[in-house]
Structure formats: structure tokens, C-alpha cells
Backbone and ligand atoms as CSV (ligand in chain L), in Angstrom:
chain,resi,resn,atom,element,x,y,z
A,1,UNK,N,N,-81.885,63.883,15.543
A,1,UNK,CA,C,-80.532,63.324,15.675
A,1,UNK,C,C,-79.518,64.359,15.208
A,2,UNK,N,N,-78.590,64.504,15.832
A,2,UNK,CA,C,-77.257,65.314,15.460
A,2,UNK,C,C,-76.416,64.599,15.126
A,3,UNK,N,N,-75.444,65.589,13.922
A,3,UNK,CA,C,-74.438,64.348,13.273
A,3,UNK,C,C,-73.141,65.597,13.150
A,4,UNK,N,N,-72.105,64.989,13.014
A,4,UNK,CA,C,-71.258,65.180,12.545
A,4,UNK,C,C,-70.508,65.138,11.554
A,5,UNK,N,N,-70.036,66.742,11.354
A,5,UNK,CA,C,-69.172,66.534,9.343
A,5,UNK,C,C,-67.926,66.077,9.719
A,6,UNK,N,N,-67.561,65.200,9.413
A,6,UNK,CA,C,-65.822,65.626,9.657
A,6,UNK,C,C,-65.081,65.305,8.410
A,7,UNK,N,N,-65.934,64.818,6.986
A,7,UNK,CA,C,-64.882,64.853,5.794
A,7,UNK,C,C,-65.253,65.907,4.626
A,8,UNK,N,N,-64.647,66.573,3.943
A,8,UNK,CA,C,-65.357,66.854,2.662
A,8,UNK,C,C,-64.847,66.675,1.241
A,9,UNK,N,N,-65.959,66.113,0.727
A,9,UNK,CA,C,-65.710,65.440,-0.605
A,9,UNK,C,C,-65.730,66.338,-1.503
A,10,UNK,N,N,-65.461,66.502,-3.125
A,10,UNK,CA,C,-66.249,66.576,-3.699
A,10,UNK,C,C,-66.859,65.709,-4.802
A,11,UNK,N,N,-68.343,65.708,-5.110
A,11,UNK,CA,C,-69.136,64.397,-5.620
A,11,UNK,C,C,-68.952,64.344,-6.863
A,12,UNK,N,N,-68.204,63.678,-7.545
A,12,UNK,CA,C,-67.621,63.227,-9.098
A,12,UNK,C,C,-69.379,63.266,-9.774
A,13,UNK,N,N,-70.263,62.792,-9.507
A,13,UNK,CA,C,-71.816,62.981,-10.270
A,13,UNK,C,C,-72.164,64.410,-10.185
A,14,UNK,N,N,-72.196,65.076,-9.114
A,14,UNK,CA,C,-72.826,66.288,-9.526
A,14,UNK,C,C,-71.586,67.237,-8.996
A,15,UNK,N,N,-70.475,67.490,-8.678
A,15,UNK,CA,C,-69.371,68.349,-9.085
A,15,UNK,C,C,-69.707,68.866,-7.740
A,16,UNK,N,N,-70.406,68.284,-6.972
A,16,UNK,CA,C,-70.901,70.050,-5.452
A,16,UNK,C,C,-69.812,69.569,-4.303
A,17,UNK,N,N,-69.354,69.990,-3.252
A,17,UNK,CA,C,-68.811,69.863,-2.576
A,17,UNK,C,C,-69.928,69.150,-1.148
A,18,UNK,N,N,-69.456,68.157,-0.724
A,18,UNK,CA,C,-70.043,67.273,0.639
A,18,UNK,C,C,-69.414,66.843,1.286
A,19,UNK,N,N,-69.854,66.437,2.739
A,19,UNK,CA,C,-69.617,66.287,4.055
A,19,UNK,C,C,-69.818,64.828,3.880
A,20,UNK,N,N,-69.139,63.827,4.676
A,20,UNK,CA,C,-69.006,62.703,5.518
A,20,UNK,C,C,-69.620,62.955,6.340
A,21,UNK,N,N,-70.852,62.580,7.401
A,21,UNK,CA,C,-71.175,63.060,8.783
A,21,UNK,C,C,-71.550,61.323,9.327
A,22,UNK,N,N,-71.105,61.049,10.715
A,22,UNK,CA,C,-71.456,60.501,11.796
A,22,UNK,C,C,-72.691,60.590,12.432
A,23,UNK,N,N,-73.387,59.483,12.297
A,23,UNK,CA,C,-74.583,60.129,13.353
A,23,UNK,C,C,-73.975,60.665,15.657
A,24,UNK,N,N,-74.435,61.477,15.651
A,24,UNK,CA,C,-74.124,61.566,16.965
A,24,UNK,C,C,-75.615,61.918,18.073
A,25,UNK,N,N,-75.078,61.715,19.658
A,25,UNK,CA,C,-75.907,62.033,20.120
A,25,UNK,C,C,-75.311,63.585,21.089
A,26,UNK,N,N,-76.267,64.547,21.614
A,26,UNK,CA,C,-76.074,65.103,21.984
A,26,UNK,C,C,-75.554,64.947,23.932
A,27,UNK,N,N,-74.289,65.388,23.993
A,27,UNK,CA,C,-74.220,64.920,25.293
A,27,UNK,C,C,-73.863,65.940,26.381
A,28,UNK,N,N,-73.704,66.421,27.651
A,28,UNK,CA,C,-73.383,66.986,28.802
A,28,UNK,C,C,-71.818,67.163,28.438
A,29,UNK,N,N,-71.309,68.561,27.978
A,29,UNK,CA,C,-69.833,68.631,27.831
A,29,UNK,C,C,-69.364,68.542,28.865
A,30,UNK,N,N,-68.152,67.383,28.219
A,30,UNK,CA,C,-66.996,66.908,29.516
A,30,UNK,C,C,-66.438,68.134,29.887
A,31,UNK,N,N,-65.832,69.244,29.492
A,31,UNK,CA,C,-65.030,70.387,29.488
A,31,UNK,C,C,-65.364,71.019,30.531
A,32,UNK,N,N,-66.461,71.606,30.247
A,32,UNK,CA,C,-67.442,72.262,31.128
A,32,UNK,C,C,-68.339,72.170,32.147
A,33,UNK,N,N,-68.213,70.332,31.817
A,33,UNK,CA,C,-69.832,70.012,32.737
A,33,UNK,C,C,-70.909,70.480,32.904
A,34,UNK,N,N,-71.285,71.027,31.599
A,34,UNK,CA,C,-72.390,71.087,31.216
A,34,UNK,C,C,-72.720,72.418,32.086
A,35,UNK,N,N,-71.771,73.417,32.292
A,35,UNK,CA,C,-71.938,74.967,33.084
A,35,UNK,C,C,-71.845,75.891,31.759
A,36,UNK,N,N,-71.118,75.635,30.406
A,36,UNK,CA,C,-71.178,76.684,29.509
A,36,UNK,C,C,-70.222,77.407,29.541
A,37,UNK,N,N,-69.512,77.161,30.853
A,37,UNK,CA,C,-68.521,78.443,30.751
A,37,UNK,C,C,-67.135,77.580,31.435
A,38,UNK,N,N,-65.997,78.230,30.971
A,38,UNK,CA,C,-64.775,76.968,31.962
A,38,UNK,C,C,-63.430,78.120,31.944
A,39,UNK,N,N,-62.379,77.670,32.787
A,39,UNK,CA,C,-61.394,78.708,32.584
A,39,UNK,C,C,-60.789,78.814,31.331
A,40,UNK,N,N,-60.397,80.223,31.517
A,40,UNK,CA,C,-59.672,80.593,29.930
A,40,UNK,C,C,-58.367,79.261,29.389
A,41,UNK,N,N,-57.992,79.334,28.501
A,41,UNK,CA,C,-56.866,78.466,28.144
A,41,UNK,C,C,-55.913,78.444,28.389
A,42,UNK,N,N,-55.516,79.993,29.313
A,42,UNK,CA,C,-54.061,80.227,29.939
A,42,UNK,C,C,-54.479,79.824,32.023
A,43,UNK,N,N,-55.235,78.948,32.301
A,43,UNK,CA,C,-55.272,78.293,33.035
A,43,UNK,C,C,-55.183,76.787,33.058
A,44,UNK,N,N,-54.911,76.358,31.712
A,44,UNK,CA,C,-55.104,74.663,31.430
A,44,UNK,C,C,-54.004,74.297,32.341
A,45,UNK,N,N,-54.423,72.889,32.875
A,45,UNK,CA,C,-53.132,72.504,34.042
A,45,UNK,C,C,-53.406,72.535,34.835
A,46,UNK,N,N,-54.468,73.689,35.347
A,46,UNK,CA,C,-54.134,74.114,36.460
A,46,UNK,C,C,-52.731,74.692,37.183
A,47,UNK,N,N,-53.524,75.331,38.784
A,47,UNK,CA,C,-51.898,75.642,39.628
A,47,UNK,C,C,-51.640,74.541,41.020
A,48,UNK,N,N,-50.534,75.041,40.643
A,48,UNK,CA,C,-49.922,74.577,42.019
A,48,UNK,C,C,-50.146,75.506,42.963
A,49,UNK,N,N,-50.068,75.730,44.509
A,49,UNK,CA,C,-50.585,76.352,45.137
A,49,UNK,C,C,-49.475,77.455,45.424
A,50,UNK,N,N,-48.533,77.364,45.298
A,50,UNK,CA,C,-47.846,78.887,44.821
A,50,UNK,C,C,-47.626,79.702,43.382
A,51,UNK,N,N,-48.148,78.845,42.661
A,51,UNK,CA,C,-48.351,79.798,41.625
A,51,UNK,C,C,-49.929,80.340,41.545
A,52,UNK,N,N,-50.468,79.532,42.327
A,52,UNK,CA,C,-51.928,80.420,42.672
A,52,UNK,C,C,-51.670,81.625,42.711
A,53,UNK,N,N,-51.573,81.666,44.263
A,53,UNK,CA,C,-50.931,82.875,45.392
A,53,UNK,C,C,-50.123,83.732,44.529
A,54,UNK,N,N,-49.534,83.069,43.689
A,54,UNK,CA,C,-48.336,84.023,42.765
A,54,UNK,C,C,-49.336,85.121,41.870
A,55,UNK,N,N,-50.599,84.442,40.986
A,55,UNK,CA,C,-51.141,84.907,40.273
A,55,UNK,C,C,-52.299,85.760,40.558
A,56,UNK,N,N,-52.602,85.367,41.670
A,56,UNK,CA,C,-54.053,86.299,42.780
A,56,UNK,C,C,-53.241,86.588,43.638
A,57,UNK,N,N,-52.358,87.734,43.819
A,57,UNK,CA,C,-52.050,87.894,44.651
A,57,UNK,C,C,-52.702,88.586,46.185
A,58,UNK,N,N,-53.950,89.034,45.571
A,58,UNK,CA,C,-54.961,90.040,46.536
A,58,UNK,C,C,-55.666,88.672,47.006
A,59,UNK,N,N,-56.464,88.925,47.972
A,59,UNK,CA,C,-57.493,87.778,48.390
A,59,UNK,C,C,-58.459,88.130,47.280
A,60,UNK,N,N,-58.863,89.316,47.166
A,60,UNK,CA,C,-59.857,89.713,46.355
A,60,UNK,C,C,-60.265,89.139,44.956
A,61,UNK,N,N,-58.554,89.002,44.403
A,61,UNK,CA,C,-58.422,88.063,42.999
A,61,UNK,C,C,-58.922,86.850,43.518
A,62,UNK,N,N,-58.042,86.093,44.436
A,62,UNK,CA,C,-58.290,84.646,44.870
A,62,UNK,C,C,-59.540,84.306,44.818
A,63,UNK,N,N,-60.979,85.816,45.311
A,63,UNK,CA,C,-62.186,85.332,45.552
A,63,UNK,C,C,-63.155,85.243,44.082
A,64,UNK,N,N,-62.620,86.472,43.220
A,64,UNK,CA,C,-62.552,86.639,41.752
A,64,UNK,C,C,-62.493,85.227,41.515
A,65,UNK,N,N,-61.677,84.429,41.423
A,65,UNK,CA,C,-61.276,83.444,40.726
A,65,UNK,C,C,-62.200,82.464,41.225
A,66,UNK,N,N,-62.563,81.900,41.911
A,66,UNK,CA,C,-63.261,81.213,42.924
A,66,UNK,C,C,-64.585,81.268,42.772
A,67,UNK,N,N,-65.035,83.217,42.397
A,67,UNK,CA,C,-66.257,83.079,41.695
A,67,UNK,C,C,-66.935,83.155,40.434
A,68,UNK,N,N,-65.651,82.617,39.658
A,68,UNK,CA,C,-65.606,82.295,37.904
A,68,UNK,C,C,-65.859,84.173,37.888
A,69,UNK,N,N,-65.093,84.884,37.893
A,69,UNK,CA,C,-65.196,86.504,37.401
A,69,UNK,C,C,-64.197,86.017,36.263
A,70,UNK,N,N,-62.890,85.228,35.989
A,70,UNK,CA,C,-62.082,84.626,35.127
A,70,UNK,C,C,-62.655,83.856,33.869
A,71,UNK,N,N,-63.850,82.886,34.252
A,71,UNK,CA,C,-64.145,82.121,33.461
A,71,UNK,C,C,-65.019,82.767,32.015
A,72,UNK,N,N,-64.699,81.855,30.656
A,72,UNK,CA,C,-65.246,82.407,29.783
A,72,UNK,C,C,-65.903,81.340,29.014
A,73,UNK,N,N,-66.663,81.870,27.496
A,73,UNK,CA,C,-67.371,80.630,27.254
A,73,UNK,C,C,-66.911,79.678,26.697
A,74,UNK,N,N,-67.124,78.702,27.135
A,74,UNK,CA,C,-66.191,77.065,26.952
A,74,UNK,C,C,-66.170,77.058,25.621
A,75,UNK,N,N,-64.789,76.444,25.060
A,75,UNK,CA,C,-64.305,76.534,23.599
A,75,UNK,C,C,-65.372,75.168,22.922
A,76,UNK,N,N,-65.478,74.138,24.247
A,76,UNK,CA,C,-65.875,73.008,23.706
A,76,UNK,C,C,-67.372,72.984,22.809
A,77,UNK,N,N,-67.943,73.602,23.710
A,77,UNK,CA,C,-69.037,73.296,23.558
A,77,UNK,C,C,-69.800,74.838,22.707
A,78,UNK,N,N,-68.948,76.145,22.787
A,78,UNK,CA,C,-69.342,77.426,22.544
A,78,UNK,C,C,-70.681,77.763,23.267
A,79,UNK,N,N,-70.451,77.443,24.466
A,79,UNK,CA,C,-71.264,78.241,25.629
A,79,UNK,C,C,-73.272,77.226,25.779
A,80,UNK,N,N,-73.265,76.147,24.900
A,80,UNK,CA,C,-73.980,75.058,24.548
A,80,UNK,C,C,-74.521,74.500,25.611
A,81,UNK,N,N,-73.513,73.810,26.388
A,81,UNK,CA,C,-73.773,73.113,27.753
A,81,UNK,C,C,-73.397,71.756,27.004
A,82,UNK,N,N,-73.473,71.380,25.827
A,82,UNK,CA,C,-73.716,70.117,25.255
A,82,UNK,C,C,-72.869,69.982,24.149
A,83,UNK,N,N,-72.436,68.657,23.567
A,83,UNK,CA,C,-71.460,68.471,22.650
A,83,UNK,C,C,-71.760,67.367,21.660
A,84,UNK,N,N,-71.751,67.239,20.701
A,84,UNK,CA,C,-71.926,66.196,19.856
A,84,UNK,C,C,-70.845,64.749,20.078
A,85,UNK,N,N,-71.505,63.852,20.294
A,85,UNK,CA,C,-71.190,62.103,20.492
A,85,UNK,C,C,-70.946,61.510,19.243
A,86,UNK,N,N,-69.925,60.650,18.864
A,86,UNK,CA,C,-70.589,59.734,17.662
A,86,UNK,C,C,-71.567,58.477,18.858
A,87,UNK,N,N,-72.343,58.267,17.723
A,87,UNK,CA,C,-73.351,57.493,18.142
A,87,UNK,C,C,-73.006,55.828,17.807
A,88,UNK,N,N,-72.360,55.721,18.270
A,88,UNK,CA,C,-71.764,53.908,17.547
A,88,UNK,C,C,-72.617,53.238,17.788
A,89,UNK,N,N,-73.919,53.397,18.195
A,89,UNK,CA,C,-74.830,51.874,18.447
A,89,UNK,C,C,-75.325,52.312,16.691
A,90,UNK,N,N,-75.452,52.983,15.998
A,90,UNK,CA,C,-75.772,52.782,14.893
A,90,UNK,C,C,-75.059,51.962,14.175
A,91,UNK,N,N,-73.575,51.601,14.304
A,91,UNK,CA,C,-72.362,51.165,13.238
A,91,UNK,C,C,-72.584,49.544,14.060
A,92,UNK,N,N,-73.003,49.910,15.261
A,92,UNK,CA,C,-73.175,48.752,15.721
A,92,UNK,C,C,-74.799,47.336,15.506
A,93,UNK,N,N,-75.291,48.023,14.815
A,93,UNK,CA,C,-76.821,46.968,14.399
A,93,UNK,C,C,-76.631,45.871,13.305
A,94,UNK,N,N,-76.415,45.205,13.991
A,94,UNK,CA,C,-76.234,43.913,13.230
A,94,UNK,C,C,-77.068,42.903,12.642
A,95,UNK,N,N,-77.404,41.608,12.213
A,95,UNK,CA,C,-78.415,40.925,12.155
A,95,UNK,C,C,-77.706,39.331,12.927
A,96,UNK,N,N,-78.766,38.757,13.263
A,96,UNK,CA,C,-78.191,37.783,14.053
A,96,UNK,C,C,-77.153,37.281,14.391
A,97,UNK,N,N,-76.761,36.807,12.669
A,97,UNK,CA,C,-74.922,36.593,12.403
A,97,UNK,C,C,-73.993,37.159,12.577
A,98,UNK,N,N,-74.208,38.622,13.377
A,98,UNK,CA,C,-73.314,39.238,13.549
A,98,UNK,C,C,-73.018,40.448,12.451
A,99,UNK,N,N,-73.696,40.213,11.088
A,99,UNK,CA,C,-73.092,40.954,9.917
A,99,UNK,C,C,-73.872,42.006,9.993
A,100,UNK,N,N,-73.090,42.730,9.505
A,100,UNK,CA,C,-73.254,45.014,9.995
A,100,UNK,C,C,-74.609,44.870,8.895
A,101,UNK,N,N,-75.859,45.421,9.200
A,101,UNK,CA,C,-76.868,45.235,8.656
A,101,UNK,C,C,-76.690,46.309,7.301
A,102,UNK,N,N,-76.177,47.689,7.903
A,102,UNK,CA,C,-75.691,49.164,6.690
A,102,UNK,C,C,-74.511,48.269,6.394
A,103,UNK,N,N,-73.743,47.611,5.143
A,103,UNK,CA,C,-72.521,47.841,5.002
A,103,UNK,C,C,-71.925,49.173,4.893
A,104,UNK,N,N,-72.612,50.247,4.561
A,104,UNK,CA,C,-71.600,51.897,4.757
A,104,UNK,C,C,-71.395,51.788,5.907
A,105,UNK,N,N,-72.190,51.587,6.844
A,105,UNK,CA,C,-72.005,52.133,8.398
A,105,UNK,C,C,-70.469,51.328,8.828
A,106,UNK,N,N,-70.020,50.388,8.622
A,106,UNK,CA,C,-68.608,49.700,8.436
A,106,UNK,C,C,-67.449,50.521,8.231
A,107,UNK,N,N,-68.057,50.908,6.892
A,107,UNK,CA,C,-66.805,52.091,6.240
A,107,UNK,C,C,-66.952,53.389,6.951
A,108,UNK,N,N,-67.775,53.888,7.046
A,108,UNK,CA,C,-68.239,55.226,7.411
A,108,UNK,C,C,-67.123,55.217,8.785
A,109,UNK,N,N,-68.023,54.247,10.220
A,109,UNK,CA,C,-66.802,54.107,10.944
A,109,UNK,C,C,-66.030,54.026,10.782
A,110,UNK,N,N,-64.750,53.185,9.865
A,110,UNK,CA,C,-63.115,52.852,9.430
A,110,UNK,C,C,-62.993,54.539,8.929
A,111,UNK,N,N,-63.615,55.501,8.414
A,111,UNK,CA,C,-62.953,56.689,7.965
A,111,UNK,C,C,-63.451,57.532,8.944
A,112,UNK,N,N,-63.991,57.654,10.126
A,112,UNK,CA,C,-64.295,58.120,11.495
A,112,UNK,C,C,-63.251,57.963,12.314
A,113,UNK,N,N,-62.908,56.287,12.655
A,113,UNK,CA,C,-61.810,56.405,13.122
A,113,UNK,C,C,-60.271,56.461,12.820
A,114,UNK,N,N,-60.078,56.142,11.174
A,114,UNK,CA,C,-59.222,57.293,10.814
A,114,UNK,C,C,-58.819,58.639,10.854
A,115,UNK,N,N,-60.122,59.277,10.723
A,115,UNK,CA,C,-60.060,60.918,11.236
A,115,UNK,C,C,-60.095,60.920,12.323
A,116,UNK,N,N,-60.234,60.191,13.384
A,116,UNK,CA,C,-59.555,60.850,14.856
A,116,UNK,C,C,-58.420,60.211,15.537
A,117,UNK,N,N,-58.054,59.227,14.770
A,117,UNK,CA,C,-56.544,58.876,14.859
A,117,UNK,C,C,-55.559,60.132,13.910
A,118,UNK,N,N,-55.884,60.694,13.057
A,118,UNK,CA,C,-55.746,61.951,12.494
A,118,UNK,C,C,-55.286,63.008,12.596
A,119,UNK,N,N,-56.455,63.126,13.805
A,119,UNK,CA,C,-56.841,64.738,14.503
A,119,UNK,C,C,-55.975,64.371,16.002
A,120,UNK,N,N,-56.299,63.318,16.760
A,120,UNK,CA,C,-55.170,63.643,17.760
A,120,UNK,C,C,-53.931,62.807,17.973
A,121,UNK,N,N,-53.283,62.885,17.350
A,121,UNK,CA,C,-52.550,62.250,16.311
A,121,UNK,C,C,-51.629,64.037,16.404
A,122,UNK,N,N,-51.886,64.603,15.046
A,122,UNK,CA,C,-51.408,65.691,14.668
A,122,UNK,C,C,-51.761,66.617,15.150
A,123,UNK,N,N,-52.871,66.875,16.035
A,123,UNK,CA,C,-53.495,68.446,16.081
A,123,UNK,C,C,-52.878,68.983,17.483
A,124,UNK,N,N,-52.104,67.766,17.942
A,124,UNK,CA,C,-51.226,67.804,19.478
A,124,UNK,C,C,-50.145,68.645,19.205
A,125,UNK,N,N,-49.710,68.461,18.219
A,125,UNK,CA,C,-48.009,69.587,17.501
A,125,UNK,C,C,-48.027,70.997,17.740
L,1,ZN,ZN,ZN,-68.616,73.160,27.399
């Protein structure tokens, strides 16, 4: 299983510095689709079809471009193919009544999805 850090503490009992982690699963990066490699970051958006033409101006570029000679290794995934998931069927195991069988797994999620109300939230600025 793969997990994710996304807090760090440090532990008042033994003074060391620790991670919060999520369990996750490993998945097919959206970014990339699972190729490893995607256009640089000064292509995000995409073009419109005259600023294509504007930017390849040779056919030669146009074919360059077309045959990823541009593309580099995906930020998402760092050239992986794959990306870490949170895994919510864990936060999700309940017992009949409905009640969260881990009470951490409760909290753990509430400060999961705090940190990514957080992160894109602020990291957009
Ligand atoms: Zn990727």
C-alpha cells in the first residue's frame, strides 16, 4: 500500500519530527495518462490555432511538436506513469450501524480534507 505524508508533527513523547500519511492507492496519472512524459508548463492551455502556427512556424516544428520532440517528464507523476490516490474506502469501513470502525480514520480524513481545501485553496495565488 502507498500512503501519503501531507502533515508534519512534532511528537511531544519522543521530541522526533512525523508525518500524517493517508493511505493511498496507486493510480494511472491523470496529467500524463500514464505516458510519463506531457508538455512543458509553458504550453498549459493549450493553443489556439494561430498561436500554434505563430509558435511552429516551420512545418518541421509543427511535426516536432506532434512528435512530443517538446515534451518533458511529467511534473505529476516525475516520469512514474502513476500517482498516489487517497484511498477513502479505508475512512470508509464501518460496522453495521454505520459507526467508522478506526475512530482516527474520521479525524485523519477531517485533517486530509482540510489540507486540500488548503493546498488548492492557496497554492492557486
Ligand atoms: Zn504523469
Amino acid at each position: 500500500m502507498a500512503w501519503i505524508a501531507f502533515l508534519s508533527y512534532n511528537d511531544p513523547d519522543t521530541g522526533l519530527q512525523k508525518e500524517l500519511e493517508v493511505p493511498a492507492t496507486l493510480t494511472v496519472c491523470p496529467k500524463c495518462k500514464g505516458e510519463g512524459v506531457s508538455d512543458p508548463a509553458a504550453f498549459d492551455g493549450g493553443f489556439t490555432q494561430s498561436e500554434f502556427f505563430e509558435c511552429f512556424e516551420e512545418p518541421e516544428d509543427r511535426m516536432d511538436y506532434f512528435n512530443g520532440v517538446y515534451q518533458v517528464t511529467c511534473t505529476d507523476c516525475d516520469g512514474e506513469n502513476v500517482v498516489p490516490c487517497i484511498d477513502e474506502r479505508v475512512f470508509l469501513q464501518q460496522d453495521p450501524n454505520g459507526k467508522c470502525l478506526d475512530p482516527r480514520g474520521s479525524i485523519l480524513l477531517s485533517l486530509w480534507e482540510k489540507h486540500i481545501h488548503y493546498t488548492t485553496t492557496y497554492e492557486r495565488v
